[in-house]
C-alpha positions in Angstrom: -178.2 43.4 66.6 -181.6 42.3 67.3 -185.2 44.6 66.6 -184.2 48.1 66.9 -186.6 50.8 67.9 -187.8 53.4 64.8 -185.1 55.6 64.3 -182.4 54.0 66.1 -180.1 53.6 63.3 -180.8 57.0 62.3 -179.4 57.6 65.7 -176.1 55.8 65.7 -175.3 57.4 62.2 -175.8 60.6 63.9 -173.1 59.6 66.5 -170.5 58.1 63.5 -170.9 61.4 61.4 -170.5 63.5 64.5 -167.5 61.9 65.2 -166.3 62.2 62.0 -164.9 65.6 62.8 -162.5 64.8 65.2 -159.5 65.8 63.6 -157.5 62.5 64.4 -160.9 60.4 63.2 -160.4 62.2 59.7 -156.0 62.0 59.3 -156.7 57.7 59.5 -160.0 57.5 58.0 -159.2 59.4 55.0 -156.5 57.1 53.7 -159.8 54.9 53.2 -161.6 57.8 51.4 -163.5 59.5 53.8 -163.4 63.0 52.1 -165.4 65.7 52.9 -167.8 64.9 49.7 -168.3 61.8 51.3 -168.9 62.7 55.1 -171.7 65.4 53.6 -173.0 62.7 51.5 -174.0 60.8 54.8 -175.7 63.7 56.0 -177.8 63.7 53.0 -178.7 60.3 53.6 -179.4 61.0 57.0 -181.4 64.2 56.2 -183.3 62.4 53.6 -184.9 59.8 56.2 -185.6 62.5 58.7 -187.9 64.4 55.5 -189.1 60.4 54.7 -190.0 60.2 58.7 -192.0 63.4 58.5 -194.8 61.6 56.3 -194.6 58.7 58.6 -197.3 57.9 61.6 -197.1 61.4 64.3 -194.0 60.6 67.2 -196.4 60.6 70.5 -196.6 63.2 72.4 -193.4 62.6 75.1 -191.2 62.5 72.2 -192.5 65.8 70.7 -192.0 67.3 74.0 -188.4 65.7 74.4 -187.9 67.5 71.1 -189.4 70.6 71.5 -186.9 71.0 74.5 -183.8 69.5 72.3 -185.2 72.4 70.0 -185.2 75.5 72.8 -181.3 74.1 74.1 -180.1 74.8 70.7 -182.2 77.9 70.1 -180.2 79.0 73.0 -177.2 77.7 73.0 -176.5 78.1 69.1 -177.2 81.6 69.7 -174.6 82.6 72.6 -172.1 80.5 71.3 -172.5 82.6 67.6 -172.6 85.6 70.0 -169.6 85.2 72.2 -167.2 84.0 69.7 -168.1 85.5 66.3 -165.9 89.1 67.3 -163.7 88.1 70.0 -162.2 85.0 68.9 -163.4 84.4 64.8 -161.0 82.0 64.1 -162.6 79.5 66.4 -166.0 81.0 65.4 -165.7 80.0 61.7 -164.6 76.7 62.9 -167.3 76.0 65.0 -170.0 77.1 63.0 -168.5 75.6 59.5 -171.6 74.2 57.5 -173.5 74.4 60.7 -176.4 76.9 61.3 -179.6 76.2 63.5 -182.2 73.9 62.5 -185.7 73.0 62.9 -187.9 69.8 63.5 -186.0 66.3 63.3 -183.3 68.3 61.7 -182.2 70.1 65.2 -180.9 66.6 66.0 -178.0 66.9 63.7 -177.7 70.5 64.3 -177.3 69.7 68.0 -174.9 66.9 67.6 -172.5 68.4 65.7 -172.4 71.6 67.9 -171.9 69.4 71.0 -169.4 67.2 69.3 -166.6 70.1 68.6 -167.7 72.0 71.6 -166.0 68.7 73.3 -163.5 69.2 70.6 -162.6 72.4 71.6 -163.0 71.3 75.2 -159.9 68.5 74.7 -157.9 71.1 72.6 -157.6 71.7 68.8 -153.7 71.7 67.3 -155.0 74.3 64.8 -156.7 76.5 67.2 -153.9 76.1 69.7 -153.2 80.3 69.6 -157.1 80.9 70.5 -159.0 78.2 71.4 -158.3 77.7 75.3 -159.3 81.8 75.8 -162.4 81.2 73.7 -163.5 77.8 75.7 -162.9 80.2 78.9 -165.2 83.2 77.1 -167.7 80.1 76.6 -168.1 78.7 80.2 -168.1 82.4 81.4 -171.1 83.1 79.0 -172.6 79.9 80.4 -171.7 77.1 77.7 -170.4 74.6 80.5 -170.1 71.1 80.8 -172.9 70.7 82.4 -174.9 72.6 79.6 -173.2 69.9 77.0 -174.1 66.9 79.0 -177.8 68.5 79.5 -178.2 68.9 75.4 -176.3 65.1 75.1 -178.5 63.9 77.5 -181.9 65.4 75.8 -180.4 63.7 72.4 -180.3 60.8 74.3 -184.2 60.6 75.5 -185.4 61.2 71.8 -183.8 57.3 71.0 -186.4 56.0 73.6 -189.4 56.6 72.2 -191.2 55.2 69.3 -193.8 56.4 66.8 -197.6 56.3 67.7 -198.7 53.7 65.6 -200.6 50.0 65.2 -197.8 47.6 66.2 -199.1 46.4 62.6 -198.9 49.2 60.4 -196.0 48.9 57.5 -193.8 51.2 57.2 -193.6 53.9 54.2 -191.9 52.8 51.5 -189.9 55.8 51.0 -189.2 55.9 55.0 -187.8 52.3 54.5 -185.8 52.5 51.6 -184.0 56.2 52.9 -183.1 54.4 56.2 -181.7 51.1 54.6 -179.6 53.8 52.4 -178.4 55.1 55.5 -177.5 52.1 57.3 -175.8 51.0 54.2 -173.5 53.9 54.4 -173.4 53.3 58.1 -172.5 49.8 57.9 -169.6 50.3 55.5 -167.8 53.3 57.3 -168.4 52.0 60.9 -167.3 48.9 59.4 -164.4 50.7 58.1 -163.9 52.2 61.6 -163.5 49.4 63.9 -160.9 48.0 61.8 -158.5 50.5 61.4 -159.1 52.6 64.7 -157.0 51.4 67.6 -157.4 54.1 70.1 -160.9 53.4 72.8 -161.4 57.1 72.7 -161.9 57.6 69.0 -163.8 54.8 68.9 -166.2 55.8 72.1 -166.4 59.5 69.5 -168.0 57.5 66.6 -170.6 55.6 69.4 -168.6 52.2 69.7 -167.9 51.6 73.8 -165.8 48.7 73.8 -162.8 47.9 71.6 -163.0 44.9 70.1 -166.8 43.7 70.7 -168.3 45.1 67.4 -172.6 44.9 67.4 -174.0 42.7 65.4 -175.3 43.9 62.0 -178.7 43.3 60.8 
């Protein structure tokens, strides 16, 4: 693909390891070796850039805001969710909330992906939470955790991709900044890579951030 904005391939590896828990994602992908070990080990990558971004040139002041309210929905949301399930229903609470606690600064982002990605989950039905899982969606939406509260979180990860740093359209980047992000989309490349080939169904493919079967984007 052509010049991408700062951050946007931080962004689409956030959308392949979110997808990455869809159950029927993991049964094909892991005859090609995506473990858990590995999955986690693109998180690290991906957590590493976002500490590398931190020393980078200050995000102006619309994408602060757009994350400072990113940073309130899952304040929020992290916490009624926790709330309603963790009694009632913690079978589906344990799954939810597996290796996933609430976040701070560019971290949030992953935090709030993966919490939107298996509330959909759940939304579309779970085999292994078959017994539970449709009574604690309904406990959810009557606590407030509705569509509509997905798609406003979805669409505040969304506005964060638009915006880019505040800084000379000359200034290099970091050299640690730069060398975490091409680890990244090294990582990204391969598995995505991986993906598209052995993935026949649109709607897995549409979970991992790929909107057209057969079309791949160009690599850089």
């Amino acid at each position: 693909m052509g010049r991408q904005k700062a951050g946007e391939k931080a962004y689409r590896a956030v959308d392949l390891l979110t997808g990455l828990y869809d159950p029927d994602i993991q049964s094909v992908l892991s005859r090609y070796g995506m473990t858990d070990e590995e999955r986690e080990r693109g998180w690290g990558l991906l957590k590493a850039y976002a500490a590398a971004r931190r020393a980078a040139p200050a995000p102006n002041v619309r994408w602060s805001e757009s994350l400072r309210l990113l940073d309130e929905w899952e304040n929020r949301w992290f916490v009624v969710c926790d709330a309603a399930l963790a009694r009632s229903f913690p079978d589906v609470h344990a799954w939810l909330f597996h290796k996933l606690s609430r976040q701070s600064g560019t971290d949030v982002v992953m935090s709030t992906s993966v919490l939107i990605e298996r509330l959909r989950q759940l939304e579309r039905g779970i085999d292994k939470l078959r017994e539970h899982g449709p009574a604690a969606l309904a406990r959810l939406r009557e606590r407030g955790v509705t569509s509509a509260v997905l798609d406003e979180g979805k669409a505040l990860l969304k506005s964060l991709q638009s915006f880019e740093p505040t800084a000379p359209e000359d200034a290099p980047a970091p050299q640690k900044e730069a060398e975490a992000e091409q680890a990244l989309w090294n990582w990204y490349l391969e598995w995505s890579g991986i993906a598209r080939a052995v993935l026949q169904d649109k709607r897995l493919l549409n979970h991992i951030g790929f909107g057209k079967v057969g079309r791949p984007r160009k690599k850089t």
